[in-house]
DRENLUM-958566 format. One record per residue (C-alpha): residue in one letter; x, z, y. Coordinates in steps of 0.001 Angstrom, whole numbers, padded with zeros to 6 digits, always signed. Layout:
BEGIN
AXZY ...
This chain:
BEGIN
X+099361+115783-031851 X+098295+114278-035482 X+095171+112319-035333 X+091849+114156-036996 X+090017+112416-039750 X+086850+113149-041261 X+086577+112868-045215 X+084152+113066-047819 X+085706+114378-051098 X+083154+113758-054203 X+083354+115599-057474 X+080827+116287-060270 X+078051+118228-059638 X+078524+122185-060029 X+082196+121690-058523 X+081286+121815-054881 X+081895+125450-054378 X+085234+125656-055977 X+086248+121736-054447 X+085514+123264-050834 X+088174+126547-051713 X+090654+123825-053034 X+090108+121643-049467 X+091284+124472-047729 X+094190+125501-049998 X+095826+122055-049401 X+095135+122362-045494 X+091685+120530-045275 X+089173+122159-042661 X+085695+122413-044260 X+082528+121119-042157 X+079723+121069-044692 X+078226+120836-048765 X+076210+118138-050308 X+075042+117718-053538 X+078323+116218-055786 X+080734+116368-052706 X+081769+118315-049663 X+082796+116707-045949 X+086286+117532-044634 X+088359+117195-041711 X+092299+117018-041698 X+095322+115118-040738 X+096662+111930-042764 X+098949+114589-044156 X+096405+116419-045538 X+094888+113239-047102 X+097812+112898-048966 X+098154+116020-050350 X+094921+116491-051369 X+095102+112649-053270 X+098341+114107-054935 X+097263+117750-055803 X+093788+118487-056314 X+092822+118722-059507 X+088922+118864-059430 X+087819+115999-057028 X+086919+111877-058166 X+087579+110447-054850 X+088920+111067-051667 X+086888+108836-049029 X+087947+108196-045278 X+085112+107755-043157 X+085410+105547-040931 X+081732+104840-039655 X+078047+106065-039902 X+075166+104275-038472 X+071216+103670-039339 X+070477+100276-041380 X+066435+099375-041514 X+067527+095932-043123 X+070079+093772-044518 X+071031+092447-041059 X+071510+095698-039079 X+073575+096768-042579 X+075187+093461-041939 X+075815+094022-038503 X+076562+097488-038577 X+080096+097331-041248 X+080838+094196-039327 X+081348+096114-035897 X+084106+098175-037497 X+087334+096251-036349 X+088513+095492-039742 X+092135+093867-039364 X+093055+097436-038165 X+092615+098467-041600 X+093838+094929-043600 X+095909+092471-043725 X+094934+088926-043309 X+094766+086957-046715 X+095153+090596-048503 X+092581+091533-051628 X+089652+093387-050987 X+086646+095104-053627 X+083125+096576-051842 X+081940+099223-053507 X+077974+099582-052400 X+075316+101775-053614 X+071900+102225-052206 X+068378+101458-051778 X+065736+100389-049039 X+062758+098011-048785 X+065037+094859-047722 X+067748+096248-049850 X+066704+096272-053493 X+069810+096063-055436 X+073084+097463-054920 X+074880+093627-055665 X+072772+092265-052999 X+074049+095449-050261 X+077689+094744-051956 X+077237+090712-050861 X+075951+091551-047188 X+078945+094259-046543 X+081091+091763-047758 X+080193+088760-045975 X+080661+091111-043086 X+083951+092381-043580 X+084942+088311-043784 X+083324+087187-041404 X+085122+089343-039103 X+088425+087595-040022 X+087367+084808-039799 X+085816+084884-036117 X+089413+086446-035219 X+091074+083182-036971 X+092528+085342-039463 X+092933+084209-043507 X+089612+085856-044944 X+089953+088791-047740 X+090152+087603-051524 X+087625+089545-053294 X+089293+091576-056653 X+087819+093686-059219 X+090532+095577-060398 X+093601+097559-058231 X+092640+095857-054519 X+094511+096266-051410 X+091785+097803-049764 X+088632+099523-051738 X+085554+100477-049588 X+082799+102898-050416 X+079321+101752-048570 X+076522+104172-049333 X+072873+104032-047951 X+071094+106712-048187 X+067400+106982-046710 X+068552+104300-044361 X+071373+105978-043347 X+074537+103784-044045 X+078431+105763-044832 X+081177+103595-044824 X+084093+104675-046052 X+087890+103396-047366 X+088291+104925-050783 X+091899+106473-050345 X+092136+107307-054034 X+091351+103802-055010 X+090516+104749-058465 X+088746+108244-060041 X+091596+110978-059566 X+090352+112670-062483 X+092181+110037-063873 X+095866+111348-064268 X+097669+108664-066069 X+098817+110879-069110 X+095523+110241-071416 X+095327+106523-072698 X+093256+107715-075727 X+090547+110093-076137 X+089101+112352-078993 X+085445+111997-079707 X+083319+112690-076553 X+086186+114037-074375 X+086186+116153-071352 X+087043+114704-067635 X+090126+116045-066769 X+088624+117698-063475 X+085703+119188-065203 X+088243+120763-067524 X+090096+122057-064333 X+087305+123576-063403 X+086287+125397-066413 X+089674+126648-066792 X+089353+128136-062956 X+086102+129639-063931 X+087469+131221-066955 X+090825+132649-064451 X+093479+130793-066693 X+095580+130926-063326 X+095435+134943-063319 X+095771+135110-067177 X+098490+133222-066926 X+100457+134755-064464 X+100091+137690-066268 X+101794+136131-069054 X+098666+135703-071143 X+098109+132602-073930 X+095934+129708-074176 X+094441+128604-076942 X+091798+125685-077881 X+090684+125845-081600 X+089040+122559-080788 X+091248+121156-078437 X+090267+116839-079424 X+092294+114599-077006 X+094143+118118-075617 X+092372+117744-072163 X+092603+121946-071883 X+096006+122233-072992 X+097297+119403-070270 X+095250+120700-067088 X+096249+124154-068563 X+099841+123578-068518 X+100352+121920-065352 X+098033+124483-063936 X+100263+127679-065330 X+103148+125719-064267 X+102407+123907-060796 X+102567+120688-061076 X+101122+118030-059197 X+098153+116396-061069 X+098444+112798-059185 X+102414+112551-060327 X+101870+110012-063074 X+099092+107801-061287 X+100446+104614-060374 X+097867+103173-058142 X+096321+104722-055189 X+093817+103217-053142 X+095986+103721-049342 X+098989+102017-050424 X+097640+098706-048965 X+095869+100144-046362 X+098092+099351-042916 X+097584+102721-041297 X+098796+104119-044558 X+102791+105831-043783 X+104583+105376-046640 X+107434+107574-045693 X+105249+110600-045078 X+103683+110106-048736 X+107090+109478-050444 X+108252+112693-048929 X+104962+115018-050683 X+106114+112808-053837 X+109561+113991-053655 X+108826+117625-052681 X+106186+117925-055989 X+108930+116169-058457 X+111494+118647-056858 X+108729+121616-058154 X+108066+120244-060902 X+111690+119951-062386 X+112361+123480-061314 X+108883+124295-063482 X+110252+122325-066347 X+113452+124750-066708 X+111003+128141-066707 X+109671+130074-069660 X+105897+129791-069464 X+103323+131487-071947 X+102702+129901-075281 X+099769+127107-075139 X+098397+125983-078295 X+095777+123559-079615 X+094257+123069-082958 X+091868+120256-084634 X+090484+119320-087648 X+090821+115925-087495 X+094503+114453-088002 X+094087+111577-086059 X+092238+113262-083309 X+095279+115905-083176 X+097800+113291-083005 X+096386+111110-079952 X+096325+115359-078301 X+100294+114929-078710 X+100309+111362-077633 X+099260+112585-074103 X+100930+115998-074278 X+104365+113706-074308 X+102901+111491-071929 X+102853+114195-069517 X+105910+115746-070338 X+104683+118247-071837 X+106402+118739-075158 X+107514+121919-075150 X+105288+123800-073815 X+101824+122483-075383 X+101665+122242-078887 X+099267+120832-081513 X+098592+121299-084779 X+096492+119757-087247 X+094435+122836-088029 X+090156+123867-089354 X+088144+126329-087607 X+088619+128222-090570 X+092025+128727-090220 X+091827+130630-086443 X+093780+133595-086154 X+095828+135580-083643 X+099049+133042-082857 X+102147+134562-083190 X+103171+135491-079744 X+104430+138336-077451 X+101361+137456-075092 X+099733+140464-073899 X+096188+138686-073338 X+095020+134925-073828 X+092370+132846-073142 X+090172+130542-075680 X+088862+127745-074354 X+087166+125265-076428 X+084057+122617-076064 X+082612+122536-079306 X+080017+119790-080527 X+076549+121025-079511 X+074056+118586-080998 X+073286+115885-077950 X+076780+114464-079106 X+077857+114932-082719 X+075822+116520-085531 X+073011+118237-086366 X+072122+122086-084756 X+070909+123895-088041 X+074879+123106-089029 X+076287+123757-086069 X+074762+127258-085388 X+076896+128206-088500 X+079755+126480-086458 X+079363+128706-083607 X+078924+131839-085848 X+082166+130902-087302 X+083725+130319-083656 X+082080+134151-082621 X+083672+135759-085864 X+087186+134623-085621 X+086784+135824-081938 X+085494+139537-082865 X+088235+139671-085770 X+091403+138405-084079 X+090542+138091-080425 X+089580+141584-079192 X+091470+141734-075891 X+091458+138075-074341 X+088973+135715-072971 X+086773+133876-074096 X+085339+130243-072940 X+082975+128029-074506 X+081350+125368-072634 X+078510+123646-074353 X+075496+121326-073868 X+072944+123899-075727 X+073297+127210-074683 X+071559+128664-077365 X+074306+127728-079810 X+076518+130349-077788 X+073985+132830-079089 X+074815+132469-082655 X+078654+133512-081935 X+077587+137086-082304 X+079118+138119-078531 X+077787+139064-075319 X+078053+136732-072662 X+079521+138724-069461 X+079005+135423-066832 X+077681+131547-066768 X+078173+129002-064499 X+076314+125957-064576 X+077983+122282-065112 X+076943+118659-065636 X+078997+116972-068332 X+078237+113408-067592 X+074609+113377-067575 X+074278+116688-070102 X+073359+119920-068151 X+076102+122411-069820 X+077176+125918-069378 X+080459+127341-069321 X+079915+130576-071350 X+082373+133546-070525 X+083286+136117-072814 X+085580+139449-072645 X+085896+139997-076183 X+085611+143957-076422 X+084017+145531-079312 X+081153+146802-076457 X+079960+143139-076262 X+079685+142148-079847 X+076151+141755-081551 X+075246+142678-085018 X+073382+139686-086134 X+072370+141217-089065 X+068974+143449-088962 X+069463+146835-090828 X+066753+147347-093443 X+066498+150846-092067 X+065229+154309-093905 X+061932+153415-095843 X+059906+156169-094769 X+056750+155042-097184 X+056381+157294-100230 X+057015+155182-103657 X+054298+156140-106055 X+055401+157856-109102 X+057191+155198-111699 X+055414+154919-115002 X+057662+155119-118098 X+058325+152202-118736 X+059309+151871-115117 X+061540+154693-115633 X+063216+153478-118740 X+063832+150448-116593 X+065085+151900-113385 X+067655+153997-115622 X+068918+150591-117742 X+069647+149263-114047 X+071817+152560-113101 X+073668+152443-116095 X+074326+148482-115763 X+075633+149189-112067 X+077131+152275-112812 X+079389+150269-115398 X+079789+147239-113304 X+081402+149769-109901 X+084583+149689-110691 X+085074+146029-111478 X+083137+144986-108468 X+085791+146911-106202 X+088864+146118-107673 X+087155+142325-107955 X+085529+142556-104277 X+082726+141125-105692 X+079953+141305-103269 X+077109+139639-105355 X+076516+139644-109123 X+073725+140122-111507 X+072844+143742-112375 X+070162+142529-115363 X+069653+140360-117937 X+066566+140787-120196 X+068875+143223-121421 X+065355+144873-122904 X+063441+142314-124841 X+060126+143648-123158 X+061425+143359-119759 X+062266+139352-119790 X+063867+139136-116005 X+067092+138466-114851 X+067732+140974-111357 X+070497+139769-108967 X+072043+141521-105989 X+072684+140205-103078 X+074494+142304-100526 X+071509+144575-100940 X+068987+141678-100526 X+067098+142134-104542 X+066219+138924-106323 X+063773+138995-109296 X+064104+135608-112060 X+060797+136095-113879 X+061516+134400-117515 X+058362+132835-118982 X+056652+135188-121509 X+055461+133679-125109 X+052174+133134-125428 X+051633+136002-127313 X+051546+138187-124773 X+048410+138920-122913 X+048754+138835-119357 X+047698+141759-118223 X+050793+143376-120370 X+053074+140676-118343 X+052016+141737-114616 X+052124+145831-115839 X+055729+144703-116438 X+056910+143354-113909 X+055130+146151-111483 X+057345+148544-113415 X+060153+146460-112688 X+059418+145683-108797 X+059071+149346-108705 X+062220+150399-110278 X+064354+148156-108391 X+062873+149289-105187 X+063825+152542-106115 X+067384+152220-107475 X+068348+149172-104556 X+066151+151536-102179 X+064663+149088-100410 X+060604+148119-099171 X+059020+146014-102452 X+058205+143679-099956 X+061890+142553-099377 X+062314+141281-103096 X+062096+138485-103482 X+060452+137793-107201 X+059951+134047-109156 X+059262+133122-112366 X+061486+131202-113785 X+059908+128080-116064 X+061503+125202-117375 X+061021+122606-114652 X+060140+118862-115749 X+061886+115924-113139 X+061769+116757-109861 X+059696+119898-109167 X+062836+121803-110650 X+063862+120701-106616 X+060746+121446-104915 X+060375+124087-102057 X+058422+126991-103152 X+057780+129382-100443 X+058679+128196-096595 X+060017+131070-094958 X+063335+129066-094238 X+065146+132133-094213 X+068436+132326-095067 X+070927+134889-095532 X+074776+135042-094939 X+076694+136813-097923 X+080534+136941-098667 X+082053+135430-101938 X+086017+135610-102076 X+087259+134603-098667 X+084303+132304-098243 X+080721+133161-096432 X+078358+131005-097689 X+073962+130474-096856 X+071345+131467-099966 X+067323+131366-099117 X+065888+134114-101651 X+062675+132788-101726 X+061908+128934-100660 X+063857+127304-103786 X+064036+127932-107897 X+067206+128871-107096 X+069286+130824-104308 X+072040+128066-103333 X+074510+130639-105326 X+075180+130195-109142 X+076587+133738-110244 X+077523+132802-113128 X+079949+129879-111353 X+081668+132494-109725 X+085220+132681-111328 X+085460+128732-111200 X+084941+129028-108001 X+087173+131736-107021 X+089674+129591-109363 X+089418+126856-107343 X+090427+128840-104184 X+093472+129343-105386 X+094397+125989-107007 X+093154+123995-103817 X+095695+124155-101543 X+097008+120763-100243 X+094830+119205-103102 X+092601+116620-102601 X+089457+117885-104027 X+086325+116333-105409 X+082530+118190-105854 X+080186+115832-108261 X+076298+117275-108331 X+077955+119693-105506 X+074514+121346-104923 X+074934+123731-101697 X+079226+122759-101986 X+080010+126316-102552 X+083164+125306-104585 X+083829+123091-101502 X+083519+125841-099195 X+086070+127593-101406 X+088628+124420-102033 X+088456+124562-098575 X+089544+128194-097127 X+091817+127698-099978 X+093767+125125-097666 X+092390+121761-099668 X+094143+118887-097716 X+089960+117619-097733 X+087212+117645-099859 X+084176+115105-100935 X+081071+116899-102187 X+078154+114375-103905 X+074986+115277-104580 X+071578+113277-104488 X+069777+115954-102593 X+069559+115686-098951 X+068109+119064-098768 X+071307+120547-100789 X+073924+118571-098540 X+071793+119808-095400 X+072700+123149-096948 X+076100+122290-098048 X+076974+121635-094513 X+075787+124659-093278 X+078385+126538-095719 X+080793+124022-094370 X+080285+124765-090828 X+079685+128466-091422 X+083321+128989-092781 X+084710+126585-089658 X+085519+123327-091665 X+084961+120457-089989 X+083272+117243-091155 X+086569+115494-090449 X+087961+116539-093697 X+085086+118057-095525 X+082723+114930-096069 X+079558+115153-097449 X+077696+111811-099352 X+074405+111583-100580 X+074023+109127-103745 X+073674+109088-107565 X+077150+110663-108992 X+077210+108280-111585 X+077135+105117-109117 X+079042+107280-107093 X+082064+107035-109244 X+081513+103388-110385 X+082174+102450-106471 X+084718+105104-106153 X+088509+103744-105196 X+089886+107354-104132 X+091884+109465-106046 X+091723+113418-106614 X+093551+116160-107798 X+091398+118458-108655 X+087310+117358-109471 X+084476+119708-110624 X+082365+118024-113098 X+079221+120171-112688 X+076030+117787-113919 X+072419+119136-114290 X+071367+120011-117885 X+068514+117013-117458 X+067338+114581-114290 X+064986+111795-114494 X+064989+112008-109942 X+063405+108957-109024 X+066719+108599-106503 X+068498+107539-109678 X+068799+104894-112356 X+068058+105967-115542 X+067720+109584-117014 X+070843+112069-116813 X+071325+113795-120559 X+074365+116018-120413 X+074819+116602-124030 X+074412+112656-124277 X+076013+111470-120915 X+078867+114127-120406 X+081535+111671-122540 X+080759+108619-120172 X+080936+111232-117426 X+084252+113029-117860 X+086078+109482-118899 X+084613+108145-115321 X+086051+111413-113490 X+088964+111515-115387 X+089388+107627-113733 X+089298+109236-110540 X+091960+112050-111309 X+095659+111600-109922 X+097962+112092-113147 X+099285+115716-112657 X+095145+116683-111535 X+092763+118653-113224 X+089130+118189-114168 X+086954+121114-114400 X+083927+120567-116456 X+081267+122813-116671 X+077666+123265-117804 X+075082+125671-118813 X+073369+123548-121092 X+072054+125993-124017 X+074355+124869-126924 X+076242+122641-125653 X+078900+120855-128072 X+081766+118873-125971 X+082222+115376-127828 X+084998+115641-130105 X+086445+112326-129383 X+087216+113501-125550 X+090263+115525-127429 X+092275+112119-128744 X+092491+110607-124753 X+092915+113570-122695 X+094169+117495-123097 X+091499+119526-122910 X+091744+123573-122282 X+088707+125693-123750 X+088074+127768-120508 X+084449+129242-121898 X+085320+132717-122708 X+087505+132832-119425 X+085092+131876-117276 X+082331+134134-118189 X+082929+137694-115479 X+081868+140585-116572 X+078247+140760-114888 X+077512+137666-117314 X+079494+138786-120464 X+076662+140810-122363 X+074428+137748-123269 X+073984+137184-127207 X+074569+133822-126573 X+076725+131950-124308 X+074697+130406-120592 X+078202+128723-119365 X+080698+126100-120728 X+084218+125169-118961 X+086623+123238-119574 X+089666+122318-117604 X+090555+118813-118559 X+093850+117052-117838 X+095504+113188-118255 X+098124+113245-121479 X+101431+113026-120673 
């Protein structure tokens, strides 16, 4: 009849309940739950298994005695009663691993010293060569624990954390333990997806912890294969033929796994270097063909290519404890949640994060939580089935305005038609264009001196300053008419314009926060979604008038290397990079602007790895610059005297010194695109003997800016001679 042993199995906290269902699959008999481990009775068959197959415990512990210790000496006493050469060899290594507290015991070193001097002395009063005490790999590791006075001691069996596998030598930033991603993936049922024939897919996958539990998982293999020390192997009770044969049977399944067809399992990151240390350990694990990796942004999820009738997406995305800041990455997660509704309808999703409120921002419904500790960071694993049912519009309907408008005067009327006529004329091009902002008025009347933009139905009024000439109260009947005729035509409440007057600003106020609502909006440019705030700023984070550089910039950014000087909010950015930039480098002096220009970053999925942001003075900027480019946007200010720089910016006087700097930075075959909307502007005419330089004014003018008298934008697309 095999002998009975009692274990303790520990794991992290949150994994007892699925750890105890594991036990028993791999023939352990379950006796009772404590907080971060569960006891267990079995065979020294079992033992081995469970060292060789479960993939959610740390250690596997064999108990070997529990008694009460009030002091040092009864702890002293107490380890040295077990008969210890039953267990070690004479002259063979030994490590004590104590932990524990009591009034004589007030440091764990000090318990470690007195359970050693124990286990010695026992040798040593049998005439036996006493234990050499190791650090690292002993013969014979031994887990003492006191707990309020009661004293475990144990031989640790696994000898060293079995969430350690052996295939990951390197890790991405903040990586998962392998068992904690175990455990997520049985919480998310990756084993019934899977044997369904269902996908797995990690948009985020860093070190490729998901994919490698995933895969063996699917596939049935052994997670303790590849270890090469265990913590029995010097132990003398330990039967190395029984052990060798469990090691035989699981290569023998996991050859026969190797020749099967298994469902596609796929990993993306942003970061190249994170992405290639993923396929470091997928090869390490010998896993090549069935995990792959590619180097891959956010912004770039999609549907894989594959016959799979459902999938699940796993992924433990940055959450603000670790790695950046939570304003950008709520626009993160609402880029994770879109992707999800617009590809993903049918499979699973899992996101397991350190701030649950982040998971609120992805726009979905979360059908089930469970609770986790990721090293000391309460987490939850979010669950998702992504069904159109569960998906929440983020977006708050302005709704019927039931409030009757008073009457408009004439002049009101005069104005409200001008603005039906301008959009009227402007329908067409906007759909064939897709343009989903642009600027419906211009002081296109000389008594009504505003410029009106649209914003995906969110009205913004630019007051221009009137002369002095005209008395106020002729100014403020004005611009009632014109709140009142936009709030008509846009039909919307005259409390959701937003309305400024638009001064020239001297140094820095043209920078300072107006209002400080802090709200911000989401609207759609191209391919890109980018952040404006109506109402806190001079301006909305959204030059229309930049739009077709922009746009152009879309299309000539792929693979390019692609720099943003006075970047603002790093719209262009945003666009360079869903245009498939190979990275981008957006300067501005602002840390309110690059606060923003992250958000757009994040909001369209592109990560920090290749879409860095740097606060600093453009023009020292570029005199410390070493990198090359191939394609820059040149976009300075009209005028800056910020006290963040040296000197006074003059564009009209500076923009020689500027482009020639730039141009430094260019890669031969790149392109600089200059730009300005300094009122009449003349480029220096000396610029034309050292570089070619392309008049791109007229061209990039679109057709809600092309009725001005005189020209508001400049560009130039400026290239290295051949």
């Amino acid at each position: 009849m095999k002998e009975v042993f009692t274990f303790q199995a520990t794991c992290p906290k949150g994994l007892e309940g699925l750890l105890q269902e594991e036990a028993r699959q791999l023939g352990m008999q379950f006796e009772k739950e404590t907080v971060g481990a569960v006891i267990l009775q079995g065979s020294l068959e079992n033992a081995y298994r469970f060292c060789l197959w479960s993939r959610l415990a740390n250690r596997l512990l064999l108990v070997l005695s529990r008694f009460t210790a009030p002091d040092d000496n009864t702890l002293y006493e107490g380890v040295k009663a077990v008969n210890w050469t039953e267990h070690l060899a004479a002259g063979a290594s030994l490590l004590v691993d104590f932990s524990g507290r009591s009034g004589a015991i007030r440091n764990s070193h000090f318990g470690a010293l007195r359970c050693k001097d124990a286990v010695v002395d026992r040798f040593l009063e049998a005439g036996l060569d006493r234990p050499s005490i190791v650090k690292q790999s002993p013969d014979l590791k031994l887990n003492i624990r006191l707990r309020k006075g009661e004293v475990t001691v144990a031989i640790d069996l696994s000898g060293d954390s079995l969430h350690r596998r052996g295939y990951r030598l390197d890790g991405g930033m903040a990586p998962l333990k392998e068992n904690l991603a175990a455990a997520l993936l049985l919480r998310a049922d990756w084993p019934g997806i899977a044997s369904r024939g269902g996908a797995l897919l990690d948009p985020m996958c860093g070190s490729g912890t998901f994919l490698i539990e995933g895969a063996m998982m699917a596939m049935g293999i052994a997670p303790g294969l590849d270890r090469k020390y265990w913590g029995f192997e010097g132990w003398l009770k330990h039967d190395a033929s029984q052990w060798l044969a469990l090691i035989e049977q699981a290569c023998v399944e996991r050859d026969l796994a190797l020749t099967r067809q298994f469902p596609p399992i796929l990993g993306f990151d942003a970061n190249g270097k994170t992405a290639a240390i993923a396929r470091q350990n997928i090869a390490r694990a010998g896993l090549n063909s069935y995990a792959t990796v590619v180097r891959q942004e956010l912004a770039s999820l999609s549907l894989p290519n594959t016959d799979a009738p459902e999938g699940l997406l796993i992924c433990n995305p940055p959450y603000g404890e670790r790695l950046g800041d939570e304003a950008e990455l709520s626009h993160l997660y609402r880029s994770l949640g879109s992707a999800m509704k617009r590809d993903f309808v049918g499979w699973r999703g899992a996101v397991f994060t350190g701030n649950p409120e982040l998971g609120k921002r992805m726009g979905i419904k979360s059908g089930r939580q469970y609770q986790f500790l990721n090293g000391e960071i309460a987490s939850k694993l979010l669950l998702f089935d992504i069904q159109s049912d569960s998906f929440v519009d983020q977006h708050s309907a302005p709704g019927e305005i039931s409030r009757a408008r008073p009457a408009l005067s004439p002049g009101g009327q005069m104005f409200a038609n001008r603005l039906r006529k301008n959009i009227k004329r402007m329908a067409k091009w906007k759909r064939k264009n897709e343009v989903h902002c642009y600027r419906v008025y211009d002081a296109d009347m000389p008594e009504y001196a505003v410029a009106i933009d649209d914003y995906q139905g969110n009205i913004h009024i630019s007051e221009y300053a009137a002369p002095a000439s005209i008395p106020e109260e002729d100014t403020q009947r004005r611009l009632r008419d014109v709140v009142q005729a936009c709030a008509e035509v846009f039909d919307c409440d005259e409390r959701q314009i937003a309305i400024k007057e638009r001064r020239r600003q001297k140094g820095t106020k043209q920078y300072q926060r107006r209002e400080q609502e802090n709200q911000y909006l989401e609207v759609k440019e191209g391919a890109a979604t980018v952040l404006i705030n109506l109402k806190d700023f001079l301006d909305t984070g959204l030059f229309l008038d930049h739009r077709p550089v922009r746009l152009e910039i879309a299309k000539m950014a792929k693979g390019k290397r692609f720099l943003n000087l006075f970047c603002y909010t790093a719209v262009a950015s945003v666009q360079a990079g869903v245009g498939g930039a190979k990275h981008t480098t957006s300067v501005d002096m602002s840390h309110t602007y690059l606060q923003w220009a992250k958000n757009n970053l994040a909001l369209n999925g592109l990560s920090d790895a290749r879409h860095r942001t740097e606060q600093g003075d453009c023009v020292q900027w570029l005199a410390n610059c070493k990198e090359q480019y191939d394609l820059i946007l040149l976009d300075p200010p009209t005028f800056s005297n910020s006290k963040r720089m040296e000197g006074v910016l003059d564009t009209q006087r500076d923009h020689a010194d500027l482009i020639a700097a730039s141009m430094a930075r260019l890669d031969k075959e790149g392109v600089l695109i200059f730009s300005t909307n300094k009122r009449d502007f003349v480029l220096d005419a000396d610029l034309n003997e050292q570089f070619d330089i392309e008049d791109r004014c007229r061209w990039s003018l679109d057709e809600d800016f092309k009725g001005r008298s005189k020209a508001i934008h400049f560009c130039w697309f400026i290239r290295h001679k051949a």
